[in-house]
C-alpha positions in Angstrom: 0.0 0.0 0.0 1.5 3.1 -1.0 2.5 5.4 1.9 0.4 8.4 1.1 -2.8 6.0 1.7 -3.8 5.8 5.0 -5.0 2.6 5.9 -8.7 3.2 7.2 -11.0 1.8 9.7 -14.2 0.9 10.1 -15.9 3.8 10.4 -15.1 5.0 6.8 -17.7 5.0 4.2 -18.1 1.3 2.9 -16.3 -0.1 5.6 -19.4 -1.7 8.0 -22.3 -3.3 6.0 -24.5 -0.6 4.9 -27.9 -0.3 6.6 -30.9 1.3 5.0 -33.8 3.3 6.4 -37.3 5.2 5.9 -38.5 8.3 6.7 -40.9 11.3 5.9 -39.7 14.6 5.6 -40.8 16.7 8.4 -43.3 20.2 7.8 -41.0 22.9 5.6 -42.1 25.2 7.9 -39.6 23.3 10.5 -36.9 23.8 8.2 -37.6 27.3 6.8 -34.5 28.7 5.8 -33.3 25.6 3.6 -36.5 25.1 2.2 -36.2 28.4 0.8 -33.2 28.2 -1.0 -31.3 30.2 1.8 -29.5 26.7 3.4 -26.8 25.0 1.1 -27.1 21.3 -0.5 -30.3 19.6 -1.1 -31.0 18.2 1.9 -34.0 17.5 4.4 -34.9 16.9 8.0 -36.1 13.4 8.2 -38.5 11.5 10.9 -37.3 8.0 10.4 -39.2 5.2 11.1 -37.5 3.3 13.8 -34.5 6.0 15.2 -37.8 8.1 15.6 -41.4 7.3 17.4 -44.5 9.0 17.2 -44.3 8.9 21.0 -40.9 10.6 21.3 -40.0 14.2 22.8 -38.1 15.1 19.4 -39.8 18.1 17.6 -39.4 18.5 13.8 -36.7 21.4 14.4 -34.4 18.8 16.1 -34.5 16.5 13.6 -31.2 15.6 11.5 -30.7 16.8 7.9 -30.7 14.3 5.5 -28.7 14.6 2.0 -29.5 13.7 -1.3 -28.0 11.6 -3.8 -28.3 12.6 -7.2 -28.6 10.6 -10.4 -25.6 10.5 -12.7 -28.5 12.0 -15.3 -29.0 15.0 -13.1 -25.9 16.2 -13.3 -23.8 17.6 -10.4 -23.9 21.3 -11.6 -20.9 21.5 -13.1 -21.1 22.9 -17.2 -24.2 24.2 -16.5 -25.7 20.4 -16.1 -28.5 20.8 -13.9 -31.9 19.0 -12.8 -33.2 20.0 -9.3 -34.5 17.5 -6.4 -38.3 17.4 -6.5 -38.9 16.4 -2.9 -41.5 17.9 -1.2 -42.8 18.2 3.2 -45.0 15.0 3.7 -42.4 12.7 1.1 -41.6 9.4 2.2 -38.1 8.6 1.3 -35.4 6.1 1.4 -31.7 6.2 2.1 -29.0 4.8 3.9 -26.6 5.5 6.6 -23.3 6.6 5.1 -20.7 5.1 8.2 -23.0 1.9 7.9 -24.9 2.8 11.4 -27.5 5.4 12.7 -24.8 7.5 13.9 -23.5 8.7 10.5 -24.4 11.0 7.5 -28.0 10.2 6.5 -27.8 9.6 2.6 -31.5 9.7 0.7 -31.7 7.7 -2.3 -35.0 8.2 -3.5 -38.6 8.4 -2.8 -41.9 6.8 -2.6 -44.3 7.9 -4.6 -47.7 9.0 -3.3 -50.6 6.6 -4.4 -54.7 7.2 -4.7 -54.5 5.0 -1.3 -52.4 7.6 0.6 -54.7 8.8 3.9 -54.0 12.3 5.7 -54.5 13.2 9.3 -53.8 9.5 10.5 -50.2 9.0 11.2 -49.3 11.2 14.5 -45.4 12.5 13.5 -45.5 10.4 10.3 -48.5 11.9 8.9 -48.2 12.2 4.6 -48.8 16.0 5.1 -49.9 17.8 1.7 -46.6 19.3 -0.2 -48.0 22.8 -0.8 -45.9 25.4 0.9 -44.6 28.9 0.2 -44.2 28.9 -3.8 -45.2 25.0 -3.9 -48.9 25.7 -5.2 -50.9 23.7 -7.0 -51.0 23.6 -11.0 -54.0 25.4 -12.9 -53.6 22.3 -15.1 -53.7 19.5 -12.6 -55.2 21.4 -9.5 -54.5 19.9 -6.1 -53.2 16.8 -7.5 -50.5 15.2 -5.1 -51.3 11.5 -6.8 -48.1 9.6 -8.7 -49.5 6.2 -9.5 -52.5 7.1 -12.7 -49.6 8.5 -15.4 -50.0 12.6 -15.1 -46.4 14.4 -16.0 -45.2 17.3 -14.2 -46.4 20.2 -16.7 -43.4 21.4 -18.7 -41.3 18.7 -17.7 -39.8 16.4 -20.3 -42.4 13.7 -21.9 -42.5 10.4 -20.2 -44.4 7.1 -20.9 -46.7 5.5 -17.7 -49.7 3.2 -17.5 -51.9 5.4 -19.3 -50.2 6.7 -22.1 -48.4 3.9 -23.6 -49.7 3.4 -27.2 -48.9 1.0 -29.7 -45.8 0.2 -31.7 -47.2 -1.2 -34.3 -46.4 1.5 -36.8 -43.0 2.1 -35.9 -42.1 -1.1 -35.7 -43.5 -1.6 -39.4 -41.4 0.9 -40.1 -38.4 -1.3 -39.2 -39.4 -3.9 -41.2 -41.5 -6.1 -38.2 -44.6 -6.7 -39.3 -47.1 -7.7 -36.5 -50.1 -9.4 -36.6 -52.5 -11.1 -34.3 -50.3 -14.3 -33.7 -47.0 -12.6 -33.4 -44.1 -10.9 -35.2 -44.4 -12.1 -39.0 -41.1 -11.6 -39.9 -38.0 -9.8 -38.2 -35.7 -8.5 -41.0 -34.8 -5.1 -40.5 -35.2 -3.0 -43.7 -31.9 -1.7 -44.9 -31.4 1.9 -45.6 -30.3 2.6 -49.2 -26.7 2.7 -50.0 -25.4 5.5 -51.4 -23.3 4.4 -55.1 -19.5 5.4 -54.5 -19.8 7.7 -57.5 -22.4 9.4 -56.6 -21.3 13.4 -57.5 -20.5 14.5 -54.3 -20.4 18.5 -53.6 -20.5 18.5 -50.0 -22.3 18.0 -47.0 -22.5 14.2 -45.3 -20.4 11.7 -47.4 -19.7 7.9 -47.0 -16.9 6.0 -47.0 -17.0 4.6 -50.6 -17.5 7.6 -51.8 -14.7 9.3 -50.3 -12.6 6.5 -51.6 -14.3 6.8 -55.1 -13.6 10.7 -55.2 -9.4 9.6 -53.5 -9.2 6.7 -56.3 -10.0 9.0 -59.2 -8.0 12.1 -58.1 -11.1 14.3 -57.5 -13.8 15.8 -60.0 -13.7 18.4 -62.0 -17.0 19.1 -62.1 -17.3 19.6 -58.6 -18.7 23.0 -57.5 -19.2 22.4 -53.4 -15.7 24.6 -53.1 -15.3 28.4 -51.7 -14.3 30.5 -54.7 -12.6 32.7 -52.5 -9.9 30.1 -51.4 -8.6 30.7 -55.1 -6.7 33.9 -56.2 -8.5 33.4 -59.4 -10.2 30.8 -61.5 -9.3 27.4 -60.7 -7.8 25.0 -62.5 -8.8 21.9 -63.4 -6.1 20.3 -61.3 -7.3 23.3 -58.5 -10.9 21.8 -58.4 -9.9 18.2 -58.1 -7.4 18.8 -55.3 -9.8 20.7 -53.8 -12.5 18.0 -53.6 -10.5 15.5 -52.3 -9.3 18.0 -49.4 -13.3 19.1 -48.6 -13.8 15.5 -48.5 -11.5 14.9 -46.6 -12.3 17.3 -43.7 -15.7 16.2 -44.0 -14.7 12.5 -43.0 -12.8 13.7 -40.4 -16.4 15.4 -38.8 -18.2 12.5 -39.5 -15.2 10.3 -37.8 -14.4 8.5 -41.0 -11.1 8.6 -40.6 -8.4 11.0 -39.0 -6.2 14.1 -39.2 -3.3 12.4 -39.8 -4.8 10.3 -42.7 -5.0 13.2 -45.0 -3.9 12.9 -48.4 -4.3 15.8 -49.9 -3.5 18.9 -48.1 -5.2 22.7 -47.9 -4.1 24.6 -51.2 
């Protein structure tokens, strides 16, 4: 082990068996000032079911902060990569104890989602509380709705597929070439797209790989016209316009990943 490594013990993160837990997130009106924005991190005071009773002497402003883990699709921040925690007061979550015991950081890993089932007013310190508070209102599209389970999206949040809006694939699936019918997939051959012929005229824009060999093997085209006319001090050559063809497709195949930098033939004129 290299010297700058210390070894650790078992208190590290990792070390001890990890244990999970479950919680709800207590009123926002216990934890004002970070449900405002004005706190740091994305974090939460938690009541969790089993370090906590609903019989205990611990108020809602006592309660631990709990942090949360973000997806590696949510990005941490950094370039400008952002999607914010939708956790609301009255959230059940689950997480886990970061030093492996109820002594250590409180890690929340996600969280339950409320169901036409969910009862209010019945649970003491774990009551499901509504998640309206402060700017938290409810939509004038989906009103008071605080149900996850029947399929409705977020308003201006990105489209997403449930249990009521899934449609059939039937046409798109034609459209690869697997034609369904009532007994099953009739055949599975994917339809090919059409090649394009190596000597196809090419005067820029996307180019294949045989055609960037045809336009290499023959030393260019003279009739190509895809060139800047102000790269020329004057009216280009025949010789001008092929070398010029080959060099415009080759910088295109570079883009597209074709081929590399070093792979040039034919250099700028």
């Amino acid at each position: 082990m290299s010297n700058s490594v210390k070894k650790s013990d078992n208190n590290t993160f990792g070390k001890n068996p990890l244990q999970s837990w479950i919680g709800i997130v207590a009123p926002f009106a216990a934890q004002e000032e970070q449900a405002k924005g004005l706190g740091w991190g994305w974090r939460f005071k938690v009541r969790i079911v089993g370090d906590h009773s609903d019989t205990d002497n611990i108020s809602d402003e006592d309660l631990d902060y709990a942090y949360c883990l973000l997806p590696t699709t949510a990005g941490s921040g950094g370039g400008g990569r952002i999607r914010t925690v939708r956790i609301v007061q009255g959230d059940m979550v689950y997480g886990i104890y970061g030093s492996g015991n109820s002594s250590g950081i409180r890690l929340i890993l996600g969280v339950f989602p409320r169901t036409a089932s969910i009862e209010y007013g019945k649970f003491g310190k774990f009551d499901p509380i509504k998640g309206w508070y402060g700017n938290i209102k409810p939509s004038p599209l989906t009103g008071d709705n605080e149900i996850n389970d029947l399929g409705t999206a977020t308003p201006n949040s990105a489209p997403i597929l449930n249990k009521t809006n899934i449609s059939s694939s039937e046409e798109q699936m034609e459209s690869m070439g697997i034609l369904i019918g009532t007994d099953g997939p009739k055949s599975n051959v994917i339809k090919e797209r059409p090649r394009v012929p190596a000597d196809q005229p090419w005067n820029g824009g996307s180019i294949t790989r045989a055609q960037l060999n045809y336009i290499r093997t023959n030393s260019g085209d003279p009739n190509y016209t895809g060139y800047y006319a102000g790269a020329f001090s004057g009216i280009p050559t025949e010789n001008e316009i092929r070398s010029r063809q080959i060099y415009d497709a080759e910088t295109q195949a570079i883009l597209q990943g074709l081929m590399e930098e070093i792979e040039r033939t034919q250099k700028s004129n």
